[in-house]
N, C-alpha and C positions, 0 to 999 in steps of 0.2 A: 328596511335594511340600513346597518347603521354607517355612517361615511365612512370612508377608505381611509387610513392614513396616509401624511406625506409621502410620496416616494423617499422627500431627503432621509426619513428616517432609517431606512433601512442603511442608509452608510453608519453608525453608530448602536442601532438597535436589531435584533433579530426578531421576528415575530413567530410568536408562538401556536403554533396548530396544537389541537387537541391530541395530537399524534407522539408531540412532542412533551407535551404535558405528562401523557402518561409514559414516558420513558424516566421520567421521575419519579422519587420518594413519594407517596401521596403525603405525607403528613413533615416530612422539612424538604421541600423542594434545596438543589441544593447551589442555585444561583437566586440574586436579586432579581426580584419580577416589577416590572413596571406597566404602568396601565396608562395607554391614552385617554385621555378626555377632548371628546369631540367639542364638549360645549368652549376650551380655549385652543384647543388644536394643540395641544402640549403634551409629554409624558412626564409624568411624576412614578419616583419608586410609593411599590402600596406592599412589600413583602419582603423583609431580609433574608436573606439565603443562611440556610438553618434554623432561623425560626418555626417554632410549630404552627401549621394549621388544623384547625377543631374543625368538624365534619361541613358546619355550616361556610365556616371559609372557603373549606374545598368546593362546596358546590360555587360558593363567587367567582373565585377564579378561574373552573369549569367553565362556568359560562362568561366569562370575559374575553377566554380564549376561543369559543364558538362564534364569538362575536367579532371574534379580529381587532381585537383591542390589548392582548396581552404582548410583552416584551422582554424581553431579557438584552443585558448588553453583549455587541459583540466579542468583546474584550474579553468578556470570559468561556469562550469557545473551547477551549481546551478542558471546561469541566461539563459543559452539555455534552461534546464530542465524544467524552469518555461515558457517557449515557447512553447516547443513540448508537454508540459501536456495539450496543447489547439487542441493537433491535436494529440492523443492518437495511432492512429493504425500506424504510424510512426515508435515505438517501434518492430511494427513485420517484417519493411520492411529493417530497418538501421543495418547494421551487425555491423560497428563500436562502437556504443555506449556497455558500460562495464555495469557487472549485477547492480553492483551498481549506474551506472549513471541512468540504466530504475528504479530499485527500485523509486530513491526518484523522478523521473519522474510520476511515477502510484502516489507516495504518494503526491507530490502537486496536480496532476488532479483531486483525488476523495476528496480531504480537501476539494478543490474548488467546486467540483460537489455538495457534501454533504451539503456544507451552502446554495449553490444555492436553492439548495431541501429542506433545512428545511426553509427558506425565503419564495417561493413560492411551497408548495407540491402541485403538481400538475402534470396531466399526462405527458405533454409532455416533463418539467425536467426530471420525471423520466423512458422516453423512453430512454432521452440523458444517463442516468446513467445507465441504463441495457446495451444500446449499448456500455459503456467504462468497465462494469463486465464482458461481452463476450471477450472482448479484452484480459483482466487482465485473464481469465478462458481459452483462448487459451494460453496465453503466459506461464502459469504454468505448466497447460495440457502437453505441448512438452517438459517440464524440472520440475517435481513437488521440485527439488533441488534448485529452484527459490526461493522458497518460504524464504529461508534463508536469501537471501539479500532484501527482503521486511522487515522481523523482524529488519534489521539494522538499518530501516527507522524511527523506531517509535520514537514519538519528544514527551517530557514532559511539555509542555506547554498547560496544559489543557481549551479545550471548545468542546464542542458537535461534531464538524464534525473530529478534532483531536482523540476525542475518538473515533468514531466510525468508525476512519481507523484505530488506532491502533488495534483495536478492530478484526476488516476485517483480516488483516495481521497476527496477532497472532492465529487466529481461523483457519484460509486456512494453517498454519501451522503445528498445531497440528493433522488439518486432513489430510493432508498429511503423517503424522506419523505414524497416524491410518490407513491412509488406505494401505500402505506399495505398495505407485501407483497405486494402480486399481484406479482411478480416473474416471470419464467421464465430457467434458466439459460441460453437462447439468446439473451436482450435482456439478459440482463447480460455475458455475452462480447463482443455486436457492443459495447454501447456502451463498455467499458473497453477497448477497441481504440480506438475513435473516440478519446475522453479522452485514453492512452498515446500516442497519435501524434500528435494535434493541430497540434505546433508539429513537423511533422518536416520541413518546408521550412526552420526555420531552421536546421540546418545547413550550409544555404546563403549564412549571415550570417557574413563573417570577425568571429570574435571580439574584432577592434580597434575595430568600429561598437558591437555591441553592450555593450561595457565602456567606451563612450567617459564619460568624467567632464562634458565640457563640450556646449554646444547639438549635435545636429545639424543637419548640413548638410542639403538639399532631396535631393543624392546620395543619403544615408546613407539616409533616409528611406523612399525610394523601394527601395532595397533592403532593408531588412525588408520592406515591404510587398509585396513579391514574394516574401515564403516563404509565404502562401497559394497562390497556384497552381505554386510549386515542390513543393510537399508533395501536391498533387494528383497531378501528372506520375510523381512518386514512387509513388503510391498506384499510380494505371497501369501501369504499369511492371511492380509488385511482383504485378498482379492483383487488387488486394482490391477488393469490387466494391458490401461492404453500402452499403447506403443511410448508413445510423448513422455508420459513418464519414468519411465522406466529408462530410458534414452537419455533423460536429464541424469538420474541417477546416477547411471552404470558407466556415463561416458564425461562427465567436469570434470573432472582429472588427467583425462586424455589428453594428448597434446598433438599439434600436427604435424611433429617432428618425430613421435613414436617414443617420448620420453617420459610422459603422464603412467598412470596406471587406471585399473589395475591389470588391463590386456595389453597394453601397449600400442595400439592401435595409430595408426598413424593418415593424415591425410581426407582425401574423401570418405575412408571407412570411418569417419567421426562424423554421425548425424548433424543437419543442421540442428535438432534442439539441444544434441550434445557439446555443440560446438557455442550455442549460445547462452549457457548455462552455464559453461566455464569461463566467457568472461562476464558473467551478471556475478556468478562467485567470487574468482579472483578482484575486480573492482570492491564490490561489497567488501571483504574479507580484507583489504587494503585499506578502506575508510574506518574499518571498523576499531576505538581505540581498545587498546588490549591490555594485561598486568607486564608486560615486556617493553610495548613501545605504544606512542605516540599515537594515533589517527592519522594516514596519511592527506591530503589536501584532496580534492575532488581533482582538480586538472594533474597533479601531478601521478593521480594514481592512474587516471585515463592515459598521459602521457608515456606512463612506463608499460600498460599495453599496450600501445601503438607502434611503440619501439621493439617490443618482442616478436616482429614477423616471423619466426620462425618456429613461436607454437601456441600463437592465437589468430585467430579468422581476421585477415586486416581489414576485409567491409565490414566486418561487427565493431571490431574498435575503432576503427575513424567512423563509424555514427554513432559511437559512445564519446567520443573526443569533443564530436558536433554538436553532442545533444547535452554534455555538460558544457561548453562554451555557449551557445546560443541556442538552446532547446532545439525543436522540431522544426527544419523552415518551413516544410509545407504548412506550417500553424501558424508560422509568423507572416508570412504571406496571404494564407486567408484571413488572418486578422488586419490586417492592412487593407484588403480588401473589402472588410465590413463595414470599416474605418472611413475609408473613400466613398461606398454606397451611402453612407447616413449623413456625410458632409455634405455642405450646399455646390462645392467643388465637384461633389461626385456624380451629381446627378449629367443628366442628358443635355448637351450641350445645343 
């Protein structure tokens, strides 16, 4: 069996399972590979990223990674990440990769999934996407303090499938705050469905209304406001039949003053996943930069819901306030707490 590498190397290098090997090009992997040498305890680069390998290379490199000797730095996380978002359930099997490297791993897979699906809505893309929300609903399920380093993820560069993972993230966040762990991985699939699709009627919006720079027109208006029950039709259509989503749907809009649409619903008649869907919206939709204005700042978009009591849920946005000032405390608290168990402070006195 061949020796183990340093621990220290994992703070600068990733090691490569055969797992992750094949989530690459077989023939131009498309990061630097580096291979330990037991005999000085060192890694040296043996393969430039884009160079070609001929068959016999590949089987070297094969078995260097069976061998627990291959590497890649972590520096370039952001072009493996974009690999292994193609081969999602990778993230439950790979102990090496960091909370943050799977974050924006889930967050490129479902950007991708989500335009895939608004291009062609149809059943079997969105077989593929329930099968990568099961994943995403296991992986939180066994750590709901996950959820923290998915809100890191969220990217201001506003278009539909962008918002509707920040959207995702923010919302599986707060309900984890809410739900103070009782979790089950069935109520976290429906609702990250719900979330994911929320605005999937606006597809329905030519892109010239909702990049317009200047007022809209009474037209314009009315057509957004009909990707509510276009997004329904759609839901129909495709079968989906939870409660949970449909609820996200039919009711971010809604206010609790009875001023939202498209029923006007006011109060308690606004489901909790309707309720918490419209501020994962409304925030997202706030950070998100657009052809008109700016990106607003994370605290101040949190800020200006908290101020709006009068038609958003004030326990959802003061644990949206919370968890963009100082993430999750119950996380910060058992981290502190793992913290004191492994010091010599902590033990048994």
């Amino acid at each position: 069996m061949p020796e183990q590498p340093p621990s220290i190397l994992s703070e600068t290098y990733l090691q490569i399972s055969p797992n992750i090997l094949e989530s690459f090009p077989r023939f131009r992997p498309p990061v630097d590979l580096y291979l330990y040498d037991e005999a000085v305890g060192r890694v040296g680069l043996t393969h430039r990223a884009g160079a070609r390998l001929g068959n016999e290379a590949q089987a070297r490199v094969a078995a260097h990674a069976e061998a627990g000797r291959l590497f890649l730095l972590r520096d370039d996380y952001l072009i493996y990440a974009e690999h292994l978002s193609r081969k999602l359930g990778l993230v439950l099997v790979e102990d090496g990769l960091r909370p943050q490297e799977v974050a924006e791993i889930f967050f490129l897979a479902f950007r991708d999934r989500v335009a895939g699906f608004y291009d062609q809505p149809k059943k079997e893309p969105l077989a593929r996407l329930r099968d990568d929300l099961s994943i995403l609903a296991e992986y939180v399920w066994a750590d709901p303090c996950r959820v923290e380093f998915l809100t890191g993820t969220l990217h201001k560069d506003y278009d539909l499938a962008v918002h509707a993972v920040n959207s995702m993230f923010i919302g599986l966040a707060l309900y984890a705050m809410l739900s103070d762990e009782k979790m089950t991985r069935l109520s976290l699939v429906g609702l990250s469905l719900g979330l994911i699709l929320h605005d999937l009627g606006m597809t329905n919006v030519p892109r010239f209304i909702t990049d317009k720079e200047q007022y809209l027109v009474r037209r314009d208006r009315e057509s957004i406001r009909k990707h509510v029950e276009a997004g329904l039709r759609k839901l129909d259509r495709l079968g989906v039949g939870e409660p949970v989503v449909r609820q996200c749907l039919e009711e971010h809009h809604e206010r609790l003053d009875g001023s939202g649409y498209p029923r006007g619903i006011r109060g308690d008649a606004i489901s909790l996943p309707g309720r918490l869907c419209a501020v994962a919206d409304s925030f997202s939709a706030m950070i998100g930069r657009r052809p008109y204005r700016d990106a607003t700042m994370l605290e101040q978009a949190a800020a200006t819901l908290v101020h709006d009591v009068e038609r958003y849920d004030r326990r959802l946005t003061g644990l949206l306030a919370v968890l963009i000032a100082e993430g999750i405390p119950s996380c910060r608290a058992h981290d502190a707490a793992d913290e004191g168990a492994s010091s010599p402070e902590g033990g048994d006195s």
